[in-house]
C-alpha positions as CSV (number, residue, x, y, z in Angstrom):
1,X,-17.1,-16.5,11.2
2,X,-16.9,-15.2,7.5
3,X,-20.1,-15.4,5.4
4,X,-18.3,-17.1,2.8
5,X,-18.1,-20.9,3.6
6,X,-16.3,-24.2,2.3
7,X,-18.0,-25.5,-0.8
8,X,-18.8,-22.3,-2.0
9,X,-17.6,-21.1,-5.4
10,X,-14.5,-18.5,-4.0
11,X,-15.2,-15.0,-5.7
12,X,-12.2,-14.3,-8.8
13,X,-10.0,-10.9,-8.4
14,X,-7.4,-8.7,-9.7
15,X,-4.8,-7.1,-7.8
16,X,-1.5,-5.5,-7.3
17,X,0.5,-6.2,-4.9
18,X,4.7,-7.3,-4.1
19,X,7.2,-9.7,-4.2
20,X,10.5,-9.2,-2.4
21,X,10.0,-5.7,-3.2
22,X,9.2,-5.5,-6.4
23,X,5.4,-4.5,-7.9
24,X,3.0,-7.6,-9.7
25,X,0.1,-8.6,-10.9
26,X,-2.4,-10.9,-9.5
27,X,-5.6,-12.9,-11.0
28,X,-6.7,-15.8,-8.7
29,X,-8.2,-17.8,-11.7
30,X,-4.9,-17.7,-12.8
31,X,-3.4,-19.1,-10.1
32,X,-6.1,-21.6,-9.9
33,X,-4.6,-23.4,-13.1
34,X,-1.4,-24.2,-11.1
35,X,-3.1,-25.6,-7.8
36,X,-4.8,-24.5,-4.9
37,X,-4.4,-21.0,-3.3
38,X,-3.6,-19.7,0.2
39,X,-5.2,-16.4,0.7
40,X,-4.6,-14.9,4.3
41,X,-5.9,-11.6,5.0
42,X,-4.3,-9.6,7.9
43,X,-5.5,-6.3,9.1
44,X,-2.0,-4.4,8.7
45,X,1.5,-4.5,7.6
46,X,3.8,-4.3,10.1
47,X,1.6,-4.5,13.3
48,X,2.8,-6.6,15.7
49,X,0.4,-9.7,15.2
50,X,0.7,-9.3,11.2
51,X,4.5,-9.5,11.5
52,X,4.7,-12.6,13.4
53,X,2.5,-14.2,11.1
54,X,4.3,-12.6,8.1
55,X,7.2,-14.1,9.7
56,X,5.2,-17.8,10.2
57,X,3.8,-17.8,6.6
58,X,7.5,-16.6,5.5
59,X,9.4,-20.1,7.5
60,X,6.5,-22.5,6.2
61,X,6.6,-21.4,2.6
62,X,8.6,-24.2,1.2
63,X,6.1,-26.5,2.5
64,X,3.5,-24.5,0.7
65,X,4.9,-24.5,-2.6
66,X,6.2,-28.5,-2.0
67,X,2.3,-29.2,-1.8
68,X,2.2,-27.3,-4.8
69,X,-0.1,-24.2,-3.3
70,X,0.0,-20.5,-4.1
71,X,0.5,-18.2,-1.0
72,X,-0.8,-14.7,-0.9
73,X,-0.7,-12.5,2.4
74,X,-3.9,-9.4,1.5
75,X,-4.3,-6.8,3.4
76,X,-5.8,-3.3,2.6
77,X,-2.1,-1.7,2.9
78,X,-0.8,0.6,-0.5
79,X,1.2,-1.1,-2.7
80,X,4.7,1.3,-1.2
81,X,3.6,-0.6,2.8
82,X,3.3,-3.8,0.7
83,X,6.8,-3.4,-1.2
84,X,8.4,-2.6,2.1
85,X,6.4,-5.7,4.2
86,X,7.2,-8.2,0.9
87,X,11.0,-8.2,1.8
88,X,11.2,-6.7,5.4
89,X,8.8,-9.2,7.4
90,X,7.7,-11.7,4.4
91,X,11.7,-12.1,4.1
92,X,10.9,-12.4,0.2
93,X,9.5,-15.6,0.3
94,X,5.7,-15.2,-0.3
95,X,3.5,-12.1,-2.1
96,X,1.4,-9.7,-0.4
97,X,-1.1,-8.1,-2.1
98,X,-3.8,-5.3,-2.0
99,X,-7.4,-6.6,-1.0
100,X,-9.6,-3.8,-2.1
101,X,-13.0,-3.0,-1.1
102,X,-14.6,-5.2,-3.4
103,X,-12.2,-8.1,-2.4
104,X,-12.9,-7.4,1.0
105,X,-16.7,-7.4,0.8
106,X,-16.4,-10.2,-1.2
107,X,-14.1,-12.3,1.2
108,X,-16.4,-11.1,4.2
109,X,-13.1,-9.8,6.0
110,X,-13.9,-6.2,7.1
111,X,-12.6,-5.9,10.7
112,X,-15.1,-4.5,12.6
113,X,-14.7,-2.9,16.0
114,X,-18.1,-2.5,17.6
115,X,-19.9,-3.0,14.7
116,X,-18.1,-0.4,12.7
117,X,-16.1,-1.2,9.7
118,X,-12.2,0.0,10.1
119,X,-11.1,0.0,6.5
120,X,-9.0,-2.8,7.7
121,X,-9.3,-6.8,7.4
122,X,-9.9,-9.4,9.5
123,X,-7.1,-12.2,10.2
124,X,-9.2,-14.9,7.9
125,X,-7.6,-17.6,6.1
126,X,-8.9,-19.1,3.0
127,X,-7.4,-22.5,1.0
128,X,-9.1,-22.3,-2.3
129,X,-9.2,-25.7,-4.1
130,X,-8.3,-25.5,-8.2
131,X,-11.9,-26.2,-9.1
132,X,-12.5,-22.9,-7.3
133,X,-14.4,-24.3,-4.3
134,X,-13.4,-22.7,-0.6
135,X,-11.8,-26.3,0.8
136,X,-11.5,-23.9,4.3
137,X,-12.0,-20.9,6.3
138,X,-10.5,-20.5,8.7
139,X,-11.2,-17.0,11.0
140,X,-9.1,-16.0,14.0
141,X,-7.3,-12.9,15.4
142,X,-5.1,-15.4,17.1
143,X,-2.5,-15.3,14.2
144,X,-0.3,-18.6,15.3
145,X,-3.1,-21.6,13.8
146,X,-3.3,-20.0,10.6
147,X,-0.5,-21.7,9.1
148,X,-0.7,-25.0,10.6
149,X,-4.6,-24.8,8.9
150,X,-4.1,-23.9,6.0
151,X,-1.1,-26.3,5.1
152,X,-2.6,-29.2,6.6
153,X,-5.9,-28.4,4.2
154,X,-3.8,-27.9,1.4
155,X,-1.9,-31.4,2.1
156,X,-5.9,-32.4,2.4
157,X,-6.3,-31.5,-1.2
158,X,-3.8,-33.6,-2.6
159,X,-5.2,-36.9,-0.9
């Protein structure tokens, strides 16, 4: 289970990432002032598990943005991967972004194997609540509950 638990103040960070193929800019506080935010990590574009739940993410978006939540997909992939992920298994519904190092050690999401760190991320799902608060965490390999987690905390939120 990640380090960073619900109730705690979610760490704020800048990144770069893609929208149906094309290159933006991300600031969660930012995002914050429109609602809460969905941030999945997933260890890499275009694996097998990361595309299915690229693809599940990518079917339940409307849903997400109906609740009025922010989804972003992070994964420690280059912004070219990400450009090519953003329309080819996010089918141009949802960003993906770059998690960086910091982001990463910030998010507790380093996928180890054995106890060494791969460079990649876990498969952790955060719902962020607008006051900045972690509402869950949610931290599985098993790609297929993440969705139904996250939206039914974000539906949470609004009650």
């Amino acid at each position: 289970m990640a380090d960073l638990t619900e109730g705690a103040r979610a760490p704020d960070f800048t990144t770069d990432g893609a929208l149906a193929g094309k290159a933006f800019h991300f600031h969660l506080a930012e995002a914050l002032k429109h609602g809460p935010v969905v941030l999945y990590f997933y260890p890499k574009a275009f694996t097998s598990g990361c595309t299915l739940e690229a693809h599940a993410f990518a079917e339940a978006a409307p849903q997400f943005k109906a609740a009025g939540a922010t989804l972003l997909g992070m994964s420690a992939d280059d912004l070219p991967a990400l450009e090519k992920f953003s329309v080819a298994e996010c089918r141009n519904a949802f960003p993906v972004a770059t998690a960086t190092p910091a982001t990463i050690k910030a998010y507790d999401v380093p996928l180890k194997m054995v106890g060494v760190s791969t460079g990649l991320t876990s498969r952790t799902s955060y719902v962020i609540a607008p006051d900045g608060r972690v509402a869950l965490v949610y931290d599985n390999m098993d790609y297929k509950d993440h969705v139904a987690k996250t939206l039914a905390a974000v539906k949470a939120l609004k009650k």
